[in-house]
C-alpha positions in Angstrom: -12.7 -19.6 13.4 -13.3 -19.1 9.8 -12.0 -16.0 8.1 -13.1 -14.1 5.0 -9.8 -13.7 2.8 -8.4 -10.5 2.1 -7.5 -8.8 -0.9 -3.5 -9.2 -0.1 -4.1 -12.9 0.1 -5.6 -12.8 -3.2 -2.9 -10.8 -4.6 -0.5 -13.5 -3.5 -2.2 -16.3 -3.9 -2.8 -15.4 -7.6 0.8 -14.6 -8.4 1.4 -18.0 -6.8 -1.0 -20.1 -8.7 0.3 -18.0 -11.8 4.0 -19.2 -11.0 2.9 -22.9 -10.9 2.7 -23.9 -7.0 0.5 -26.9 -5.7 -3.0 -25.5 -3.7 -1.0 -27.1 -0.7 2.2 -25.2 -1.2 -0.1 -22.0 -2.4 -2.1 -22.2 1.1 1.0 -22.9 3.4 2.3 -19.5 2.2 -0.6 -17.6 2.0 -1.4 -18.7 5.7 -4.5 -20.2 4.8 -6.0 -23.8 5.2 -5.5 -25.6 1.9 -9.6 -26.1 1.2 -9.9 -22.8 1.8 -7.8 -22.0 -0.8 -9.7 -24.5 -3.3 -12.9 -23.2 -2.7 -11.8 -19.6 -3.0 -10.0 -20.5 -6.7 -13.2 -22.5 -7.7 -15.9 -20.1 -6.6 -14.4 -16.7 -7.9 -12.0 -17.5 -11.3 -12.9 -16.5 -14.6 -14.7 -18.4 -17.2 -11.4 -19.4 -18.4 -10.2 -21.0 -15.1 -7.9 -18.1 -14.5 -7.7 -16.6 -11.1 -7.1 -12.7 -11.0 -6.8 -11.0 -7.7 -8.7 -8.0 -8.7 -11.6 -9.8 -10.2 -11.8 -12.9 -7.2 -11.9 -9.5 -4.8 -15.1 -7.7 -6.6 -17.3 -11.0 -7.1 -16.5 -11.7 -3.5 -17.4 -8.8 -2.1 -20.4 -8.8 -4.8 -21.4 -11.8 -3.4 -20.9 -11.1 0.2 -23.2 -7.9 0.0 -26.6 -9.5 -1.7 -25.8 -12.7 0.3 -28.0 -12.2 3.2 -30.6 -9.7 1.5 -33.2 -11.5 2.0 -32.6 -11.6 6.0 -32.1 -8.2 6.6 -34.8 -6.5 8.7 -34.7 -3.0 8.1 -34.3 -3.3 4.0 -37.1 -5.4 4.2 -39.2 -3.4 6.5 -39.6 0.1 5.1 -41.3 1.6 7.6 -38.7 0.5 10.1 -35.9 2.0 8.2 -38.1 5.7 7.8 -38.8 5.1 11.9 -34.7 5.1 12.6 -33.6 7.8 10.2 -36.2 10.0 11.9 -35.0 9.7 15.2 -31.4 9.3 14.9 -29.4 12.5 15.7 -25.9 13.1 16.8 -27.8 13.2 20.6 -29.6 10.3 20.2 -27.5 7.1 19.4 -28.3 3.9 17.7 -28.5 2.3 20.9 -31.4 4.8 22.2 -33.5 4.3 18.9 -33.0 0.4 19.2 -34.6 -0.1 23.2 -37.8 1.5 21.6 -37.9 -0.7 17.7 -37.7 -4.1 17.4 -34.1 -4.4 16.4 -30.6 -4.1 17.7 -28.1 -1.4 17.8 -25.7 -3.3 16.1 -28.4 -3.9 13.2 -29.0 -0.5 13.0 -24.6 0.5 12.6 -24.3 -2.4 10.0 -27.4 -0.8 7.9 -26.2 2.7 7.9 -22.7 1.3 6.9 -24.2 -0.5 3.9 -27.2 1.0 2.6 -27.6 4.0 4.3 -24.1 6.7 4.3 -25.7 9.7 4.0 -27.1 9.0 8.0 -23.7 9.2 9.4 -23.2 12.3 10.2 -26.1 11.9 12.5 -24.1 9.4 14.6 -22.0 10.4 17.8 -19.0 9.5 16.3 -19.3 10.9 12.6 -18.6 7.5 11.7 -14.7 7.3 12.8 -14.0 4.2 14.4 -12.0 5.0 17.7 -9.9 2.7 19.2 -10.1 2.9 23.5 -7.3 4.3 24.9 -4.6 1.9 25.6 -5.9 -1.0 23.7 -4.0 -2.8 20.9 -4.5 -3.5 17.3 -5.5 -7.1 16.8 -1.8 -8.8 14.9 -2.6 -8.7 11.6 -2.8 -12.4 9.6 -2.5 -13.8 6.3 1.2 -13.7 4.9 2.6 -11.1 7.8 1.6 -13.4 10.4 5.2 -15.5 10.3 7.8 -12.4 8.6 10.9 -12.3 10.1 10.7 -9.1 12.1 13.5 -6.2 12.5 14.0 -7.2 16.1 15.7 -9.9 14.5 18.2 -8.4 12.2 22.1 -9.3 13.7 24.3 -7.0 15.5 26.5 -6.5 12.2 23.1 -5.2 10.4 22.6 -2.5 12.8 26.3 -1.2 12.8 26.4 -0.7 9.1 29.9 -2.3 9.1 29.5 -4.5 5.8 27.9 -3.8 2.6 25.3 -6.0 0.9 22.4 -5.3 3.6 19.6 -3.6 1.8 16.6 -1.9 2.6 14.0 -1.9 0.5 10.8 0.4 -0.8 8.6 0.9 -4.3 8.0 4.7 -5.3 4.6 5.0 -6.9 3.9 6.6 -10.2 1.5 6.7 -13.2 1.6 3.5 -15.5 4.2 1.8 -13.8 6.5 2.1 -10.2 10.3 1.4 -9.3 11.8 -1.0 -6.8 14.5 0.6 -4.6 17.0 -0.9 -2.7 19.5 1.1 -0.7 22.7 -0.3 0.8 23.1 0.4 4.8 26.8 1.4 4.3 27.2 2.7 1.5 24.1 4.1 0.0 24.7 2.4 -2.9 21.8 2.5 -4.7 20.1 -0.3 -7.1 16.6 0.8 -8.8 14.6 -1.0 -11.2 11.3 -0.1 -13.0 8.5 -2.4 -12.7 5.2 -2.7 -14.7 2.9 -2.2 -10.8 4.3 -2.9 -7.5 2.7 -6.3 -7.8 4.7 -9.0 -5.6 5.7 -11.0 -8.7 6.8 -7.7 -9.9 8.8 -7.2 -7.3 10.2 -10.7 -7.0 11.0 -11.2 -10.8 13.2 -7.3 -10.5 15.0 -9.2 -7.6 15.5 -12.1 -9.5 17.2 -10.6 -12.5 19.6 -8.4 -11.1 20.6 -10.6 -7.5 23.9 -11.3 -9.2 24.6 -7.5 -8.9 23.5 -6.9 -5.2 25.7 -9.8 -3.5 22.9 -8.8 -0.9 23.7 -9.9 2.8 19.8 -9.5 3.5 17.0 -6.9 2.7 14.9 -5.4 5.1 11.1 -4.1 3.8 8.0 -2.4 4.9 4.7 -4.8 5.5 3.5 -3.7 1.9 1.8 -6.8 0.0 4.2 -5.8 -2.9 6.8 -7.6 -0.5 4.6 -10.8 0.2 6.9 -12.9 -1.9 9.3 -13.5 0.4 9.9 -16.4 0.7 10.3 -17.0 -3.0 13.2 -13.9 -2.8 14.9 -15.4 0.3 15.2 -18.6 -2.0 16.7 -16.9 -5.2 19.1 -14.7 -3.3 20.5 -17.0 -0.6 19.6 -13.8 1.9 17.3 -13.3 4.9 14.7 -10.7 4.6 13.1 -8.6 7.7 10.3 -6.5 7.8 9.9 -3.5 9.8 6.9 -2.3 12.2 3.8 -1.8 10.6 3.8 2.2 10.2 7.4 2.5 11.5 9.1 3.8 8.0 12.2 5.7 10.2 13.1 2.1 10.6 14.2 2.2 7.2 15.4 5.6 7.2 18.6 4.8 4.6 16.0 4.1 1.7 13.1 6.4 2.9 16.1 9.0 2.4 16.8 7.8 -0.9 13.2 7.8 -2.2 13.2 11.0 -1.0 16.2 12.0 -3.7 14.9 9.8 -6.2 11.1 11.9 -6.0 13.0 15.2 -6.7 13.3 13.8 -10.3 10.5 11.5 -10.2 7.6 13.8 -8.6 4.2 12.3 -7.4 1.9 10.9 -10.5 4.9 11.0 -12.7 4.6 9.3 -15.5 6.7 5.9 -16.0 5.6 5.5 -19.1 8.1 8.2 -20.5 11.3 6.8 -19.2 12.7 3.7 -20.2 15.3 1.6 -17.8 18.0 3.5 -19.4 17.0 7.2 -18.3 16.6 5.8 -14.7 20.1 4.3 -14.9 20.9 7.9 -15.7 19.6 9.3 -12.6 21.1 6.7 -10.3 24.4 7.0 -11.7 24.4 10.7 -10.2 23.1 9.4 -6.9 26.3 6.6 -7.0 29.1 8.9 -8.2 28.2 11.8 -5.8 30.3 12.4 -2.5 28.3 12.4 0.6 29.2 13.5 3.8 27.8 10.8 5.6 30.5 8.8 4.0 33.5 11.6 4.2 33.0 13.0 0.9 33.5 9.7 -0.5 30.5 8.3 -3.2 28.2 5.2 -2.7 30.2 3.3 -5.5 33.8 3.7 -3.5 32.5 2.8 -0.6 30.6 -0.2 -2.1 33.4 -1.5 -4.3 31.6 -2.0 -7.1 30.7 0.8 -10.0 26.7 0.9 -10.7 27.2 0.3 -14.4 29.3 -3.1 -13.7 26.9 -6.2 -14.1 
């Protein structure tokens, strides 16, 4: 069944495109069939022949709303539309109005939704989509459909008994974001500021300092930032795993850690202010102080390596 793309396939689809893969290769890892991916970088790049995420992702959805304008019932037929918004009232559901108009209920939802907001507060529901009771989410697709999941991590990963495994977040801020990556054993802590928390980003911060990790293997959240896998599996010689989707306690060593960091780095700070240097400051507190998880001994003992050594 076809499949609108979304705007995290974009994201890494672009990046790829912009590092130099083939459509075919670019499609394999997006999760996408490969002329799907060479109609979606012919119909929405720039003038130039560039593709941008953020651009291919507004003329889509552009597109996508005046596509079928000239099909729509109630836009076209005023006096339906004035017929529905009189009778529609949190007692009297779409469904109702529909068996006496000539139009379905599911018509009249996908109107309200597009052209016509302000009516739903007259629905049942106030417009919250609720799920029934025991159902499942539907798995989401694109480039989380084949991630290696945290069911999978080895034994020694879960017992914290070697360094090198990481766990990985971004903290968000104002013009610009940091990578963090928090070693299971010994806290150790490795942060790096990055422009967004754009995959290539995020892939290119790994790249640079992998000689300093001598990472056994990263575990991430599902955020799009991280949808570059592949590519950092390849640079680092280390598997990656990704926890449950809203699950961050599976991560708890660098959600912990964040938590530190955000003490000096509030919400809507300001990256623009600090260079590399000044966070290198800050993290060399976090290595050199004793912890008690670690019996009063500091991340950089345990980890055998001082944060300042390259």
């Amino acid at each position: 069944m076809y499949t609108h793309l979304k705007r995290d396939q974009r994201v890494v689809l672009a990046a790829l495109m912009r590092t130099g893969y083939s459509q075919r290769t670019a499609a394999r890892e997006v999760g996408i069939n490969q002329s799907s991916a060479s109609r979606e970088l012919s119909r929405n790049a720039r003038e130039e022949d560039m593709y941008h995420a953020a651009y291919a992702d507004g003329l889509a959805r552009k597109r996508r709303k005046y596509s079928k304008l000239a099909y729509r019932k109630i836009e076209n037929t005023p006096l339906l539309g004035v017929c529905i918004e009189q009778r529609l009232h949190p007692l009297v559901s779409p469904e109702v109005v529909a068996h006496d108009e000539d139009v379905t209920h599911a018509a009249i939802y996908a109107w309200i939704y597009r052209s016509r907001l302000d009516l739903l507060s007259r629905l049942l529901q106030r417009g919250k989509k609720r799920r029934r009771y025991g159902s499942r989410r539907e798995a989401k697709q694109g480039w989380t459909r084949f991630v290696r999941a945290i069911d999978q991590r080895p034994a020694v990963i879960e017992r914290r008994s070697r360094t090198g495994d990481f766990e990985g977040d971004t903290v968000r801020g104002k013009n610009g974001a940091l990578l963090t990556l928090t070693d299971r054993k010994s806290r150790f802590e490795v942060v790096v500021k990055m422009p967004g928390e754009y995959c290539d980003s995020v892939h290119m911060a790994i790249r640079v300092i992998r000689r300093k990790l001598h990472a056994q293997s990263f575990t991430f959240d599902r955020g799009s930032c991280f949808s570059l896998w592949r590519r950092i599996e390849h640079d680092t010689h280390a598997p990656v795993y990704f926890a449950h989707p809203r699950s961050p306690w599976e991560r708890g060593t660098n959600e912990n850690a964040n938590g530190r960091l955000r003490r000096v780095f509030r919400k809507c700070f300001n990256f623009a202010t600090v260079t590399q240097r000044d966070i290198n400051a800050t993290v060399w507190i976090m290595n050199h102080t004793k912890r008690k998880c670690l019996n009063w001994r500091t991340p950089c003992e345990v980890f055998r390596r001082c944060c300042t050594s390259s």
